[in-house]
N, C-alpha and C positions, 0 to 999 in steps of 0.2 A: 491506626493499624495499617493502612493503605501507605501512607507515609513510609513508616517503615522497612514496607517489604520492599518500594522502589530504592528507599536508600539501600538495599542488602543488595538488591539485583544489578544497579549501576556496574560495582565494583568486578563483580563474575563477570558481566558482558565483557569489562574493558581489562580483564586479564584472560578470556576467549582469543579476544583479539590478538594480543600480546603473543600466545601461542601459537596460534595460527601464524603469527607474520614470523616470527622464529625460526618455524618447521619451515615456511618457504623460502625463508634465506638458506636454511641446509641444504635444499634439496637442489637451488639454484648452484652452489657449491658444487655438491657431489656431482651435478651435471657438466658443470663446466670448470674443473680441478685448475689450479694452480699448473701455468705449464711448466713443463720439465726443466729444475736447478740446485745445482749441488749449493750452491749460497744462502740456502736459503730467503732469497728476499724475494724470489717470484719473479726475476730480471735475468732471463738467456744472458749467460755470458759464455763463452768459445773454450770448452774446458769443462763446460758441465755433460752429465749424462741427457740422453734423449730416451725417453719411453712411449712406445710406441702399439699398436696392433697391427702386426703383420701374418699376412698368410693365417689370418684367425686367432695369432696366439699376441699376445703380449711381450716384448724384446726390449732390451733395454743396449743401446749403444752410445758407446764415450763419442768426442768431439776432439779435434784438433784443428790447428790453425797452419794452413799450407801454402802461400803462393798468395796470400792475401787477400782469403776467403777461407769461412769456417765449414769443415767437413766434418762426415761421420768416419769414424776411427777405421771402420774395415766395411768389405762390401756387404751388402744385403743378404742376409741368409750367415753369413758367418758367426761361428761360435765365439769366436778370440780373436784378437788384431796378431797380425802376422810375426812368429816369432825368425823365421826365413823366407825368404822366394819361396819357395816349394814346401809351405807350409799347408796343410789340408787342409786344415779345423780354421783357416781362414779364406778359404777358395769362394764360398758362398754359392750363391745361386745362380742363374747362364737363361737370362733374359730374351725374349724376342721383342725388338725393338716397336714399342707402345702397347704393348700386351699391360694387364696390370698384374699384380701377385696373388694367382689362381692356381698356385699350383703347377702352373705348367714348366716351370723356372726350376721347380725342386733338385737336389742332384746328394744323394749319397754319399761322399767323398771317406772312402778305405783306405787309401796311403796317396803318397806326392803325388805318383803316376795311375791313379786309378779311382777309377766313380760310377756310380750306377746310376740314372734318370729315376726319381719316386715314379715317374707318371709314365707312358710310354710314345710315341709317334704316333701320328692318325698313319694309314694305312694306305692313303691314296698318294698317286703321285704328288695332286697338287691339292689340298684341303682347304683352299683360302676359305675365310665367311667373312660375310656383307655386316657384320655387327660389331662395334666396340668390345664388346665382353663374350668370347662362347661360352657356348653352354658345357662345354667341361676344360677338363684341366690341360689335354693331351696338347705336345707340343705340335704343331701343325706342317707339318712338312708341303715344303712347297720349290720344284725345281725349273718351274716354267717362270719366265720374264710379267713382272718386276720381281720374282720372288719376297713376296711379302707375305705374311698370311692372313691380311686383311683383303678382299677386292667387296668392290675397290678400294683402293689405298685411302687412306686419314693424315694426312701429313701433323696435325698437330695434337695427335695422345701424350705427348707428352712435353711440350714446349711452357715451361713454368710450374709455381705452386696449384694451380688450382684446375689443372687440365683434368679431365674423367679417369686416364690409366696409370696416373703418376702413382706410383709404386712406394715414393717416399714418405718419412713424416711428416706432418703438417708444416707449413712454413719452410720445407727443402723440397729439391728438386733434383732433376740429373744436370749436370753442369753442360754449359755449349759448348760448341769446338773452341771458341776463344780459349774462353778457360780453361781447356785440358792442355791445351798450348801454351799458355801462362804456366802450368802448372809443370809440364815437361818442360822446358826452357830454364825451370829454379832447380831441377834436380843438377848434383856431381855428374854425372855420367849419361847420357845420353842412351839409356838400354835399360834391362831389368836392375841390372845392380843399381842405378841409380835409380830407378821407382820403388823399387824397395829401401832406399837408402834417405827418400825423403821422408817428410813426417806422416805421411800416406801410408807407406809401409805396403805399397800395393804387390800382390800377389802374382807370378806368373799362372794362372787360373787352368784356359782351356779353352775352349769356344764348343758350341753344340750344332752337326751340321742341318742345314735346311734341307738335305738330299735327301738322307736318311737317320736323322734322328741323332747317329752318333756322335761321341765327345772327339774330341781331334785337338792335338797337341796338350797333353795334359802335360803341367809342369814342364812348359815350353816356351810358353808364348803367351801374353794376357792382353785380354782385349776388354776394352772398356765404351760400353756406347755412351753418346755424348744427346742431347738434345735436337742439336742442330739437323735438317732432312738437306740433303742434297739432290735432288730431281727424283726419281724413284728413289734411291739409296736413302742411307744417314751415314751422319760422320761416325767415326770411334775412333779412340785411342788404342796404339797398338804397339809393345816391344818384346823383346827377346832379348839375346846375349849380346845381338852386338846390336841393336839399331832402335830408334824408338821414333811412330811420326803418329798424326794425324790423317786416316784416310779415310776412306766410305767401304758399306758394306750391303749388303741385300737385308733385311729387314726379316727374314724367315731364320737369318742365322739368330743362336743364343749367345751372348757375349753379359761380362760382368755388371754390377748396376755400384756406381759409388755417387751417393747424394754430395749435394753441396745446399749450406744457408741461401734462401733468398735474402736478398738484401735491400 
């Protein structure tokens, strides 16, 4: 009878097991998903969608191929990739340069020339904090030298995929001045017509001031921060109607955020 009950009991122990290693391979799954591809084989390819958690929520943005390097279709926060310059639902969100997506970036956009901040200005002249991440969302106004609104400064939040305030999806990043150079250099036109005219489709946006809080040249002028830190400053990308370059900016201003693949 002994006999027996060890023959019964074998077979249960070693379909326990069976289960148990089962449920752990799902849960290794659900943890760590297949990353984002329309192909279905589990292989990024420049064309597929990217899904994401941003600003708390869940986003999902196409991919294009621009200047010889894979980007997201429209800028961060945008609804839809740009059906004109002066398209709204594609302006997205007005970044301070190495901040991460708290909220302080948000911006309401009501038609081509017009937008309201979600969050509002700190109240002091100059608000910098000594920390990576504040403690709320508000954008930080700051008009005293460096104008940053970090002090001290952090020259590198956001230089690569795996920095602490990179704002991107996994595996992207904000592109350097090189490559916003690269990328203005392949457009027709030298100015918005041709940033819009590339496969970017980039937007004439707005910029948000570090003085006082407000939006300044809405559906005028688009600025794009780049990675790159130049002494206090950072670079960004900057055009209008007629001219388009590469320069620096104070780091308390809000300017647009467009990822690029690391590679």
């Amino acid at each position: 009878m002994k006999k027996r009950t060890n023959f019964l009991v074998y077979p249960l122990l070693l379909m326990g097991a069976l289960l148990i290693f089962i449920s752990s391979c799902k849960k290794d799954k659900d943890e760590n998903p297949t990353p984002p591809s329309t192909n279905g084989n589990g292989v990024f390819t420049c064309g597929d969608n990217v899904t994401y958690i941003y600003n708390g929520q869940a986003v999902t943005y196409g991919t294009v191929l621009s200047s010889g390097n894979c980007w997201l279709d429209r800028n961060l926060g945008a609804t839809q990739v740009a059906t004109s310059s002066t398209d709204h639902l594609a302006y997205g969100d007005l970044f301070q340069w190495g901040r991460a997506a708290d909220g302080h970036q948000l911006i309401n956009w009501s038609a081509w020339d017009a937008g309201i901040p979600v969050n509002p200005a700190t109240s002091g002249t100059c608000d910098a904090v000594d920390t990576n991440t504040p403690l709320h969302s508000n954008f930080i106004k700051c008009s005293f030298d460096p104008r940053d609104w970090r002090s001290p400064q952090n020259h590198g939040l956001w230089q690569g995929v795996d920095r602490v305030n990179n704002p991107c999806p996994p595996g992207w990043r904000l592109p350097t001045e090189a490559e916003w150079d690269a990328e203005r250099e392949s457009w027709s036109d030298n100015n918005a017509a041709g940033a819009f005219g590339s496969p970017l489709k980039l937007p004439v946006v707005s910029s948000r001031d570090n003085i006082n809080g407000s939006l300044l040249s809405v559906g005028a002028m688009g600025l794009y921060w780049a990675s790159t830190v130049d002494g206090t400053r950072s670079r960004r990308l900057v055009f209008d109607s007629s001219t388009a370059h590469v320069g620096r900016d104070a780091r308390a201003f809000g300017f647009s955020v467009r990822c690029i693949k690391d590679n």
